[in-house]
C-alpha angles and dihedrals in degrees: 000000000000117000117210122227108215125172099269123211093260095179130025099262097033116132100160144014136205109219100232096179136000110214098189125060129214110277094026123133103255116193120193109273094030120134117250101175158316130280137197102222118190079270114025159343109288134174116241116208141200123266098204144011128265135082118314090243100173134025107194092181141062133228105265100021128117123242122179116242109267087047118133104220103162145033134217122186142124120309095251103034114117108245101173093112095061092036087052093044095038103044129232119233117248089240103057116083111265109244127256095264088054099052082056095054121103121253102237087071113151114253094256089059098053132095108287113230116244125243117189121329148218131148132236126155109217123147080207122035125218111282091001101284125155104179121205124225109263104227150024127235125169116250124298127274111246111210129152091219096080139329129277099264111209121249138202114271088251085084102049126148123300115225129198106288100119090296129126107256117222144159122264080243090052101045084046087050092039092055096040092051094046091244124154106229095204083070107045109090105233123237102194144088106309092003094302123161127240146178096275088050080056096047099044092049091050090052093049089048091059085050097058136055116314115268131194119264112246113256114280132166101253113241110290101009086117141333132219114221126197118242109240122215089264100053088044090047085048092048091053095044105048086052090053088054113035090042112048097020108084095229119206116167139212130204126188126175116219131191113245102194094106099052091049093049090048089046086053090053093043089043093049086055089068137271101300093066094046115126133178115229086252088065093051087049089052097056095046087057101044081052100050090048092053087062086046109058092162082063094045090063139123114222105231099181088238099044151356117259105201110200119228084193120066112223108175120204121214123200120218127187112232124189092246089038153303128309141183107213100185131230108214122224089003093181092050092058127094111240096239088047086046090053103051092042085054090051089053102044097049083048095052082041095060103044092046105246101114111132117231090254093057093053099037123067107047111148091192132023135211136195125204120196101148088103083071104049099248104146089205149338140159127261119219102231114248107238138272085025125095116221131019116199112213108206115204134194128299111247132177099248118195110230140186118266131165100309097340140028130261131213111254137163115245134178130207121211125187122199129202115208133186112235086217099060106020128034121205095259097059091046098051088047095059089050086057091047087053085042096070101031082052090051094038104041096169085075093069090061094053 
């Protein structure tokens, strides 16, 4: 009985996945539990395993291409059962080598029975994808050329076979030849089986052609002029996201300047205790404002649509830059942590963030988010909330501030934060009065060891 490997829902909010490495080959012996792949999630890099024991027959995906969640994309069965009808429903990649039974088949197939294009690609094993999907292949191509010269590369569905409706047939290698050397594929005279091109036809126009008069190249953006670089799961799951939340959510924002003296004053004593005790001012921020909300619990708030959870837990939210995004990895139960405990589990979880490995339970959950951009010398800026949450807090730079004092003025360092608030959820006032609340936790730091 043949199990079929989908792209499985890897993380909460995931709708679709992009398949960065395969780690079984076709023909190789698959257990239940092994891991087939991995696979690029909206937050992370996560394994997809079988879900049943057998041979990986059929792998209907290529290593950096996109799948949606519910896609069959593999296929796991015996060594000797006949698998041509899912492969044939379900659709091969052009990039992945035909099967033997394939190769046997004569060249005249019908299309329905060739080798389906591959879109975008990502790899799960589920006998039963998420919500019962079972997604087909978008688009039919003939067989591969074989040729010993180099291997049949994919290519986007945009290119996909043409039949015989008054279109030139080609092979995906020929179509790939003809657009890197500039050749028009309606007049090169086709070799193959029916009249088809392939890569010889290419390769003989294009010597003819240098034979002949010159001819101008065909127009083509000169090396380095732009690049065009793929979205990642990430960067699309930010797009939709940040669309969900500028847009619908009514935004005010509220922006409040403390004094940070105290707190620095309070980083150099921890830090002269030894390096276990050692914060950054950020961490001293965070707990401030995992304390604050704990005394807040209408800031503190999902927005439902039909009504308003506030959260009796604080589970802040912290956001990281990634070099494909940004992510919020959460730290759970944020007042309840020790300052030096909150530190070090901030410092874990950026550095899992940025190399990809956070599992979905340590980014989902946050009741309250913050961004941090002092590092980089912004003074201040405004956060767009992460729905369904109902504030976001921007931090900006530390700066020595001259301020009034007696006759004359004194150096001290000062901070400026900016929240967003949504007006559904949070009027001004409650806002304002939380920022009055981390006010006084951020100027008189000892109240957050007690």
């Amino acid at each position: 009985m043949a199990t079929k490997v989908f792209m499985e829902a890897l993380s909460p909010t995931m709708e679709e996945g992009r398949l960065v490495k395969w780690l079984k080959n076709e023909g190789d012996a698959v257990k239940n539990g092994d891991v087939l792949a991995e696979v690029e999630t909206d937050k992370a890099i996560m394994e997809l395993v079988a879900r049943g024991d057998g041979v990986l027959r059929k792998r209907l995906v290529g290593e950096g291409e996109s799948r949606p969640v519910g896609q069959l994309i593999g296929v796991i069965t015996t060594a000797d059962e006949n698998i041509d009808a899912l492969v044939a429903s379900a659709g091969a990649p052009s990039g992945t080598a035909a099967p033997a039974a394939q190769a046997a088949a004569p060249s005249e197939a019908k299309p329905a029975e060739q080798v389906v294009a591959q879109s975008q690609g990502t790899t799960a094993a589920s006998p039963v994808p998420r919500g019962g999907r079972e997604a087909q292949g978008e688009a039919s191509t003939p067989p591969q050329e074989k040729t010993a010269a180099a291997p049949v590369q994919p290519i986007a569905a945009s290119g996909a076979a043409e039949g015989n409706g008054g279109q030139t047939r080609s092979s995906p290698l020929a179509r790939r030849l003809a657009s890197e050397r500039g050749l028009d594929l309606s007049q090169v005279r086709g070799s193959g089986p029916g009249g088809r091109i392939i890569k010889r036809d290419i390769e003989s126009a294009q010597a003819a052609s240098a034979g002949a008069a010159p001819r101008q190249p065909a127009a083509a953006p000169a090396a380095g002029d732009f690049e065009d670089i793929p979205l990642t799961q990430i960067r699309k799951t930010i797009a939709k996201r940040l669309v969900e939340s500028i847009g619908p959510i009514p935004t005010f924002y509220l922006t409040a300047e403390f004094d940070l003296t105290r707190v620095t004053e309070m980083r150099t004593a921890m830090a002269e205790m030894g390096d276990e005790f050692k914060v950054s001012i950020n961490d001293i921020l965070m707990k401030a404002v995992a304390t604050a909300l704990a005394q807040h619990p209408e800031v503190n708030a999902h927005w439902l649509g039909d009504r308003i959870r506030q959260h009796h837990r604080v589970h802040l939210g912290m956001a990281v830059a990634t070099n494909d995004g940004l992510i919020v990895p959460v730290i759970f139960d944020a007042d309840q942590k020790r300052m030096s405990d909150l530190s070090h589990e901030a410092k874990e979880l950026a550095k899992r963030a940025r190399e990809r490995k956070l599992k979905p339970d340590e980014y989902t959950g946050s009741t309250f988010s913050i961004s941090n951009l002092g590092m980089f010398g912004i003074d201040q800026f405004t956060a767009i909330i992460n729905p369904p949450e109902t504030a976001i807090l921007a931090i900006g730079a530390a700066q020595d501030v001259a301020v009034p004092h007696g006759d004359g003025y004194v150096t001290r360092k000062r901070i400026r934060v900016t929240m967003s608030c949504d007006h559904r959820a949070v009027d001004g006032a409650v806002g304002a009065t939380f920022l009055q609340t981390l006010r006084r936790l951020v100027e008189n730091p000892l109240m957050l060891v007690f």
